[in-house]
N, CA, C and O of each residue as an XYZ file, in Angstrom:
568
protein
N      45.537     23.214     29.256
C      44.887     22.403     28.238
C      43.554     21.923     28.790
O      43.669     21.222     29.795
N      42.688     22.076     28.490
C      41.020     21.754     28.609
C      41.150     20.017     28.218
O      41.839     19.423     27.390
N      40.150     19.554     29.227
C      39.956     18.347     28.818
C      38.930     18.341     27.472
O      38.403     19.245     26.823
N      38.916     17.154     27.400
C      38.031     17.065     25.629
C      36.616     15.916     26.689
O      36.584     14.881     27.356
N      35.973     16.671     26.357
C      33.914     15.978     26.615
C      33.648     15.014     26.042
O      32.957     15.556     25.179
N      33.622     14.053     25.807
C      32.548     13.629     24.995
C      31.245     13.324     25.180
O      30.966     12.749     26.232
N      30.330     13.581     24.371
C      29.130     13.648     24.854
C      28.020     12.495     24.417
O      27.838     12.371     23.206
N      27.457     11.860     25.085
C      26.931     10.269     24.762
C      26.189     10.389     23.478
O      25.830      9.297     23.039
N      25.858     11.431     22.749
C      25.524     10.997     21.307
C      26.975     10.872     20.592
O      27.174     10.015     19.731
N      27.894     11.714     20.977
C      28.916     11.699     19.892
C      29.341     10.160     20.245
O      29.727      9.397     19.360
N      29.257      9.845     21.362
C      29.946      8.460     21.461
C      29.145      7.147     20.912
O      29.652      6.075     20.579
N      27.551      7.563     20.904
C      27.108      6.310     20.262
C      27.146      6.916     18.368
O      26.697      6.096     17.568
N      27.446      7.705     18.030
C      27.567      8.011     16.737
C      29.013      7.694     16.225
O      29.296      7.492     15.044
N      30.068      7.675     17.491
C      31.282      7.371     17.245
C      31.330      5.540     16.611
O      31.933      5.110     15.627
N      30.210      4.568     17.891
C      30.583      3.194     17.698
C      29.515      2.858     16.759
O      29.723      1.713     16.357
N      28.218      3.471     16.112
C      27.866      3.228     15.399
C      28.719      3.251     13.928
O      28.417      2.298     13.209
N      29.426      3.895     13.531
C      30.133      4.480     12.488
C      31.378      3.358     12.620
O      31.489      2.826     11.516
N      32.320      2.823     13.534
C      32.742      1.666     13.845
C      32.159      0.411     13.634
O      32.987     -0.438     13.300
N      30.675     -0.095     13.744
C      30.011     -1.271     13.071
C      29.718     -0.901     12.050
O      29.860     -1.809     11.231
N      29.388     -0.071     11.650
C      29.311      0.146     10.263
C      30.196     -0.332      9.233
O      29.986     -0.380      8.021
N      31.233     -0.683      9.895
C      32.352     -0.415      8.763
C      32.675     -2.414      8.521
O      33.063     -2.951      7.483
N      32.466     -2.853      9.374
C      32.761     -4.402     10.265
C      31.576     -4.798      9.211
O      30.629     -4.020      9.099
N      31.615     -5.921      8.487
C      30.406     -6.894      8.673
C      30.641     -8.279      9.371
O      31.637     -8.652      9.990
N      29.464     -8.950      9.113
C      29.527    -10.071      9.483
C      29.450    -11.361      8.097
O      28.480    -11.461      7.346
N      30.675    -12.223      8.022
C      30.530    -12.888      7.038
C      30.594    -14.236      7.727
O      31.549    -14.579      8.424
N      29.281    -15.148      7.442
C      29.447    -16.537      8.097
C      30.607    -17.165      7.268
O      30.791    -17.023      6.059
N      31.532    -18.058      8.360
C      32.320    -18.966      7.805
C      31.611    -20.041      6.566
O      30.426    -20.346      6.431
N      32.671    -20.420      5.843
C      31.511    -21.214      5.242
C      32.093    -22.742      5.399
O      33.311    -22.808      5.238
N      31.331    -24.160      5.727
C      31.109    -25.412      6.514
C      32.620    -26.232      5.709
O      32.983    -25.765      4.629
N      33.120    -26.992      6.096
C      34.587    -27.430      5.633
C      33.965    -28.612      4.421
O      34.747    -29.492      4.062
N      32.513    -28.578      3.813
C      31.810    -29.277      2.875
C      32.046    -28.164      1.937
O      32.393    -28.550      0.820
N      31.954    -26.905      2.085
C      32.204    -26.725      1.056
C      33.539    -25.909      0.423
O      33.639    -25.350     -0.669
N      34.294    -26.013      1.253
C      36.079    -26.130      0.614
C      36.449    -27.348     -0.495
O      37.379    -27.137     -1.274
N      35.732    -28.590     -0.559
C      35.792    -29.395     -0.944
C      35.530    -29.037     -2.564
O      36.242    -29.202     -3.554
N      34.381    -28.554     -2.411
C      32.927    -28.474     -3.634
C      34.042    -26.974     -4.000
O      34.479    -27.029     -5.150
N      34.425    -25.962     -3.350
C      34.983    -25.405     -4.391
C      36.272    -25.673     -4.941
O      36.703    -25.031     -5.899
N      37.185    -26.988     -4.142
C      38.550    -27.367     -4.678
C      38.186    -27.534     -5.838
O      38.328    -26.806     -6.820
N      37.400    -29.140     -5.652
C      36.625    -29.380     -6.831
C      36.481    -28.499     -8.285
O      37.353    -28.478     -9.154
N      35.668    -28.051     -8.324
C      35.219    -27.157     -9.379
C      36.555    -26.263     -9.650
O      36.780    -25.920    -10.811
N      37.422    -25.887     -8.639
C      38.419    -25.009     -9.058
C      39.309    -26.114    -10.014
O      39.583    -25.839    -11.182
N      39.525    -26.778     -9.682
C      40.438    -27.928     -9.833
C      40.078    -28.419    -11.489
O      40.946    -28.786    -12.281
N      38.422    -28.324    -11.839
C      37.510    -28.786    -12.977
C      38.217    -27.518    -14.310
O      38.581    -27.758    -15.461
N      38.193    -26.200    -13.556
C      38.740    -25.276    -14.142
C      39.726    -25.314    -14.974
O      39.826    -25.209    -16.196
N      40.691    -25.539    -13.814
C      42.308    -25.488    -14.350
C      42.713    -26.559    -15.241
O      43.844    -26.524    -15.727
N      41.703    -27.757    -15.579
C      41.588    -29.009    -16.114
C      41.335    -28.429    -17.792
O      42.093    -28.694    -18.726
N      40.464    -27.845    -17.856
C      40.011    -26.775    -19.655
C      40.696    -26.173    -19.789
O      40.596    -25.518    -20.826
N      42.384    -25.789    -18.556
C      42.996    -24.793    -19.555
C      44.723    -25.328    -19.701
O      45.598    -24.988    -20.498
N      44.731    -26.501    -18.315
C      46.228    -27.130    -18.360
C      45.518    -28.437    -18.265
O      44.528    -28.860    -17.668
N      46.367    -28.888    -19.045
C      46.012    -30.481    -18.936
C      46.869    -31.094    -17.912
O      48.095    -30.992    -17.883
N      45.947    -31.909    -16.853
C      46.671    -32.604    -15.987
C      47.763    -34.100    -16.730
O      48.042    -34.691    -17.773
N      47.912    -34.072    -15.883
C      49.740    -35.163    -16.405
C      50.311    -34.849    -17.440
O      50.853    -35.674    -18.176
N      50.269    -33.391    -17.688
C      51.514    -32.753    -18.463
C      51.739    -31.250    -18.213
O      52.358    -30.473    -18.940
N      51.005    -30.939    -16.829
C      51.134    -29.484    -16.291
C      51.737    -29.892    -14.580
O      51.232    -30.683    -13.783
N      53.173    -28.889    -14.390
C      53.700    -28.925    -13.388
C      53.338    -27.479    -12.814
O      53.155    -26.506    -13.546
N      53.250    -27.445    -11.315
C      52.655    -26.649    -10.535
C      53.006    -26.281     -9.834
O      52.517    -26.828     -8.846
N      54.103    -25.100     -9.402
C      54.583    -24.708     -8.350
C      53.544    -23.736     -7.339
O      53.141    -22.606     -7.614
N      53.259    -24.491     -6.156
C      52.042    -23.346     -5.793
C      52.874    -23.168     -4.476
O      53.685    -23.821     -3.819
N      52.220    -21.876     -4.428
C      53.280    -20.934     -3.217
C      52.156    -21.287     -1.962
O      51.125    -20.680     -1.675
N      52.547    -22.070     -1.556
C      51.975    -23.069     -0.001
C      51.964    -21.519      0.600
O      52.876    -20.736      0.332
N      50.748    -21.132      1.505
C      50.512    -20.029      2.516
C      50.108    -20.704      4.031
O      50.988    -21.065      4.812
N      48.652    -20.823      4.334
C      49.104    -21.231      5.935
C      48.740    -22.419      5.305
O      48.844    -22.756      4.126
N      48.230    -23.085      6.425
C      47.993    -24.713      6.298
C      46.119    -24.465      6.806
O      45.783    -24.815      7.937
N      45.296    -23.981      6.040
C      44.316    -24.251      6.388
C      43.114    -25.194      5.570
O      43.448    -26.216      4.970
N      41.976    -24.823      5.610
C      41.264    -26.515      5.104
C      41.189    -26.241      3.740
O      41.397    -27.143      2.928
N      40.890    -24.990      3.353
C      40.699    -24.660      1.604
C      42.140    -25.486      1.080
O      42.133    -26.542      0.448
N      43.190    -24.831      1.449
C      44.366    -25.253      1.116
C      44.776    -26.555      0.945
O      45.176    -27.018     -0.123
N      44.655    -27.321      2.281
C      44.706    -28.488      2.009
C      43.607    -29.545      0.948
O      44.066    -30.438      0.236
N      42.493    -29.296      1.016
C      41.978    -29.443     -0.080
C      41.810    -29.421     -1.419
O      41.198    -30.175     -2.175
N      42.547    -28.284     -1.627
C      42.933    -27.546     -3.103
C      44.118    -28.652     -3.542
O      44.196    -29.203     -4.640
N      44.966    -28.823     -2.467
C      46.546    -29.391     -3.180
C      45.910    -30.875     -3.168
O      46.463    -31.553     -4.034
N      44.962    -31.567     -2.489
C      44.474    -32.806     -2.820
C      43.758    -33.090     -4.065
O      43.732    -33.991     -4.903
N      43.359    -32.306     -3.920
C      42.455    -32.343     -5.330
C      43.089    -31.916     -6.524
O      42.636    -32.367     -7.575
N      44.015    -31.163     -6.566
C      45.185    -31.120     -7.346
C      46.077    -32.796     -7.976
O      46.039    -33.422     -9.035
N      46.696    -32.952     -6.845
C      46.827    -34.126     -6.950
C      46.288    -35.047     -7.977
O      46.525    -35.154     -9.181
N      45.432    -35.736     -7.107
C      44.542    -36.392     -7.385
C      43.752    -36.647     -8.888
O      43.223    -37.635     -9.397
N      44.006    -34.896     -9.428
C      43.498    -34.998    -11.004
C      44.897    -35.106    -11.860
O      44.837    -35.071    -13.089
N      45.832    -35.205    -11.359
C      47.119    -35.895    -12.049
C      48.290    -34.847    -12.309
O      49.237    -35.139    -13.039
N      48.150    -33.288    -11.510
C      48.521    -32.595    -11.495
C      50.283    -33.048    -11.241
O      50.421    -34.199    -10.825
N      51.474    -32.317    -11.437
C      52.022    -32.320    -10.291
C      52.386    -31.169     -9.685
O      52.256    -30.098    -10.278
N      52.887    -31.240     -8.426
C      52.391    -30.449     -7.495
C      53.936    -30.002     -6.519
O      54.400    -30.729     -5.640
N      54.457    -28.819     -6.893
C      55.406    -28.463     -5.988
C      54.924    -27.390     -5.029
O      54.082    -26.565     -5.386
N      55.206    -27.394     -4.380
C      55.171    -26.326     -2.756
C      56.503    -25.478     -2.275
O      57.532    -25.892     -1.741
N      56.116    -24.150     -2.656
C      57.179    -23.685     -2.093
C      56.607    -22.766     -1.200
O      55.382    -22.647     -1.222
N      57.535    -21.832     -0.110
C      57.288    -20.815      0.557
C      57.173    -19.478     -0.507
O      56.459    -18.513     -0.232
N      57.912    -19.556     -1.655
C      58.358    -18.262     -2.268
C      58.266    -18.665     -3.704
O      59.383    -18.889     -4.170
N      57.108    -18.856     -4.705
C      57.423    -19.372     -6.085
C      57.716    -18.673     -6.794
O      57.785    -18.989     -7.981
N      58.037    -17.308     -6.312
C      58.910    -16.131     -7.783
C      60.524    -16.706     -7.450
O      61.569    -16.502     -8.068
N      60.352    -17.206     -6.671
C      61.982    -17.280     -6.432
C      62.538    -18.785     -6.893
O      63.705    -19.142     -6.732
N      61.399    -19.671     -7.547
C      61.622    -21.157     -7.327
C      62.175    -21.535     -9.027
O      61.572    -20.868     -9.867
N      62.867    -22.174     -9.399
C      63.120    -22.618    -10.467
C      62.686    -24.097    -11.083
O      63.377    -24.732    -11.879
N      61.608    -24.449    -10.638
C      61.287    -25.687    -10.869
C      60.623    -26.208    -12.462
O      60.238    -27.316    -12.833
N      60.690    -24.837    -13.198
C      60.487    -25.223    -14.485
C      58.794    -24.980    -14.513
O      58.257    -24.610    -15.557
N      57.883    -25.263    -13.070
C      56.280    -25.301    -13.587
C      55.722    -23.892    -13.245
O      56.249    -22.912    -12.717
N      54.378    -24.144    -13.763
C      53.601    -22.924    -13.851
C      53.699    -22.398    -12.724
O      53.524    -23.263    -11.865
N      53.974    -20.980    -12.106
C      53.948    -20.744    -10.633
C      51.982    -20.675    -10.247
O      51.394    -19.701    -10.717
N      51.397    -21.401     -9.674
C      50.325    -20.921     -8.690
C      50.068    -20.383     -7.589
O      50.870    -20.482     -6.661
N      48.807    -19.651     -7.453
C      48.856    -19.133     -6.083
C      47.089    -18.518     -5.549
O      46.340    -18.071     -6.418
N      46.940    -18.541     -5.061
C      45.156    -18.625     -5.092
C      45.041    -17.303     -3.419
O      45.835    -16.986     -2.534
N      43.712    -16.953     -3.739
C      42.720    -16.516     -2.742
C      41.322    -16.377     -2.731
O      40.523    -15.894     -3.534
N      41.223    -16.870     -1.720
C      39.739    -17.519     -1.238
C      39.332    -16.129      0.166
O      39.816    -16.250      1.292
N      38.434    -14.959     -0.197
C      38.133    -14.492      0.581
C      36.521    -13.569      0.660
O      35.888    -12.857     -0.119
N      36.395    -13.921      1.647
C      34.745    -13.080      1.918
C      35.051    -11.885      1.501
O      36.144    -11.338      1.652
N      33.508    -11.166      0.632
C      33.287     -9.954     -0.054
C      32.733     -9.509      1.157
O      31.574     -9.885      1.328
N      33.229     -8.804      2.068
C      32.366     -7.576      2.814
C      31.107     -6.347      2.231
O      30.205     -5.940      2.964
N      31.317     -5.872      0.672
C      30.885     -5.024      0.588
C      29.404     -5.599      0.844
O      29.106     -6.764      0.582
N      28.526     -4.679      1.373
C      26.933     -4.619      1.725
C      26.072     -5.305      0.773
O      25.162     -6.054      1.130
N      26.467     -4.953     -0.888
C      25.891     -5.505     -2.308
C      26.477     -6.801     -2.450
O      25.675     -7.468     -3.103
N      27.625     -7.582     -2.119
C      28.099     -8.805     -2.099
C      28.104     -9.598     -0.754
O      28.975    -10.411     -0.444
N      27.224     -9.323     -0.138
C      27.386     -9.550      1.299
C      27.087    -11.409      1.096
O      26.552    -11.623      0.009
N      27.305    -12.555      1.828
C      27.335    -13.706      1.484
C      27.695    -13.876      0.362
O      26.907    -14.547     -0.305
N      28.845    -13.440     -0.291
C      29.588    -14.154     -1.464
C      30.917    -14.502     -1.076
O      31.391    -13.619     -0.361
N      31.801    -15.583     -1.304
C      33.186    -15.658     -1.138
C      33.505    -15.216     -2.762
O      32.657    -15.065     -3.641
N      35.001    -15.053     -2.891
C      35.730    -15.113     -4.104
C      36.978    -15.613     -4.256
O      37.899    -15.159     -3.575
N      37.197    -16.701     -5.248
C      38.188    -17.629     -5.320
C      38.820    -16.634     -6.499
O      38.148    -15.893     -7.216
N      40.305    -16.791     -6.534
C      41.325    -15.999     -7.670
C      42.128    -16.928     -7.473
O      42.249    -17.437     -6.359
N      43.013    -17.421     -8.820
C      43.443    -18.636     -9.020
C      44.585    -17.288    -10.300
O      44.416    -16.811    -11.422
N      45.695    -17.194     -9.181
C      46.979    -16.680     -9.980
C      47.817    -17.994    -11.083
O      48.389    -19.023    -10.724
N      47.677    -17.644    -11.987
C      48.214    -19.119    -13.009
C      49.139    -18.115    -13.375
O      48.519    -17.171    -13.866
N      50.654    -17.868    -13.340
C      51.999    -17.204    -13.845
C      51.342    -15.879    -13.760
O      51.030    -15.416    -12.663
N      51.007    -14.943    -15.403
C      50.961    -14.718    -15.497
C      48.939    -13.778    -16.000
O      48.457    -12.648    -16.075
N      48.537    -15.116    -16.175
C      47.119    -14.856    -15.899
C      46.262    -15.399    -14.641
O      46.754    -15.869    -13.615
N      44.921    -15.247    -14.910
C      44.143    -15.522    -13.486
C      42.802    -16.074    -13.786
O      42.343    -15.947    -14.921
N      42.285    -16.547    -13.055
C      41.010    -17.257    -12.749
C      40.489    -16.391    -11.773
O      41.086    -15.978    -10.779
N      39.076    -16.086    -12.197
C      38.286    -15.919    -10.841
C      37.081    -16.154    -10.910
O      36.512    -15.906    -11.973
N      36.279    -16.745     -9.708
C      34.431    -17.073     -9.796
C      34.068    -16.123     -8.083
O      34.691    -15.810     -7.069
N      33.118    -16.029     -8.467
C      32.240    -15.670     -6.914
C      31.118    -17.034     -6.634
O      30.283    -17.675     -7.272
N      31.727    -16.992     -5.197
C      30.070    -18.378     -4.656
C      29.208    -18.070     -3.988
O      29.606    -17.693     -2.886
N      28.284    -18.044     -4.099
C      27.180    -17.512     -2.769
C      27.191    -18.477     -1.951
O      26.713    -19.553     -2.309
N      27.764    -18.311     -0.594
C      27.325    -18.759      0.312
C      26.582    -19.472      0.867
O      26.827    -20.276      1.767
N      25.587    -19.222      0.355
C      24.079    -19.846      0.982
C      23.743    -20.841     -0.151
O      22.770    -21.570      0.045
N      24.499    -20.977     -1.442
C      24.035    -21.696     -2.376
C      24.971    -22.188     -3.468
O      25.063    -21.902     -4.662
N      25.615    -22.995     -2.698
C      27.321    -23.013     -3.965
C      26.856    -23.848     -4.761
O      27.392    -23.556     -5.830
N      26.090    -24.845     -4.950
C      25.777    -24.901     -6.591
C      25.876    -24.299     -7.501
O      26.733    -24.589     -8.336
N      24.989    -23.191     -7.672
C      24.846    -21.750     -8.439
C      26.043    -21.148     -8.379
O      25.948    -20.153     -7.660
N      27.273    -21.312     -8.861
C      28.394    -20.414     -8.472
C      28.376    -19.513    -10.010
O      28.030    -20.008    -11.082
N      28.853    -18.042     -9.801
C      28.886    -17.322    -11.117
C      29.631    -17.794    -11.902
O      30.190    -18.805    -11.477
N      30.004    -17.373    -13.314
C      30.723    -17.883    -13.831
C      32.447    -16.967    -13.903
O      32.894    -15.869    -13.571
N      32.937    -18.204    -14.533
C      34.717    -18.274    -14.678
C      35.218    -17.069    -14.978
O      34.691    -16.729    -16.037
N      36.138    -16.045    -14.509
C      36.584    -14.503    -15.523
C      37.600    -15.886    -15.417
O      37.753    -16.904    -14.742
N      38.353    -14.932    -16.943
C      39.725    -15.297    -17.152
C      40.694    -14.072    -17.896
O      40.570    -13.550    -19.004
N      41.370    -13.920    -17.171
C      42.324    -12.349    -17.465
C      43.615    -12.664    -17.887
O      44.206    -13.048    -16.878
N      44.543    -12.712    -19.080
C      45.536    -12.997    -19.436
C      46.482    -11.968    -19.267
O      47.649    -12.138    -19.621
């Protein structure tokens, strides 16, 4: 069996083609997890009315969006159950369940995107990064 060469272009054409694929998405500052609970929270307000909408949201890790989200939940008079597993929960409320994640592609590059699973339909906005004021506007998919 012959060894296999590689030859220093194939190898910088190899790790070029490897960053290529990687971007870089800045975190975005724990100010504005807040600003999008917020507004997410403003959302779900035009389509369930708080203190008469129950909320089973399927708790994932414990990080700052999260904890933010269920405060601000709260707070607008929601109520608010937590489970590990809400297809499996019988608590009578709407099951929720959300994701908050950086757009890699090259054309969305500095955008996050929030999706807000409500049972059976969904919420979604894109934020730019660099300018969450300006956030796009609301889809809503039934």
């Amino acid at each position: 069996m012959k060894p296999m060469l590689i030859t220093a272009n194939a190898l910088y054409l190899l790790l070029l083609s490897a960053c290529a694929n990687q971007s870089l998405v800045l975190p975005l500052p724990e100010t504005a997890f807040t600003t999008i609970a917020k507004d997410a929270t403003g959302q779900l307000a035009t389509l369930y009315p708080p203190a008469q909408t129950h909320f089973v949201l399927e708790s994932g890790e414990g990080n700052v969006f999260n904890k933010r989200f269920k405060t601000q939940l709260r707070n607008s008079g929601y109520a608010l159950h937590e489970t590990e597993d809400a297809a499996n929960h019988n608590s009578g409320g709407k099951q929720l369940s959300y994701v908050l994640d950086a757009l890699t592609d090259v054309s969305q590059y500095g955008y996050y995107r929030l999706t807000l699973n409500i049972g059976d339909e969904q919420l979604s906005r894109l934020y730019d990064a660099n300018d969450l004021g300006k956030p796009n506007y609301w889809s809503y998919r039934r």
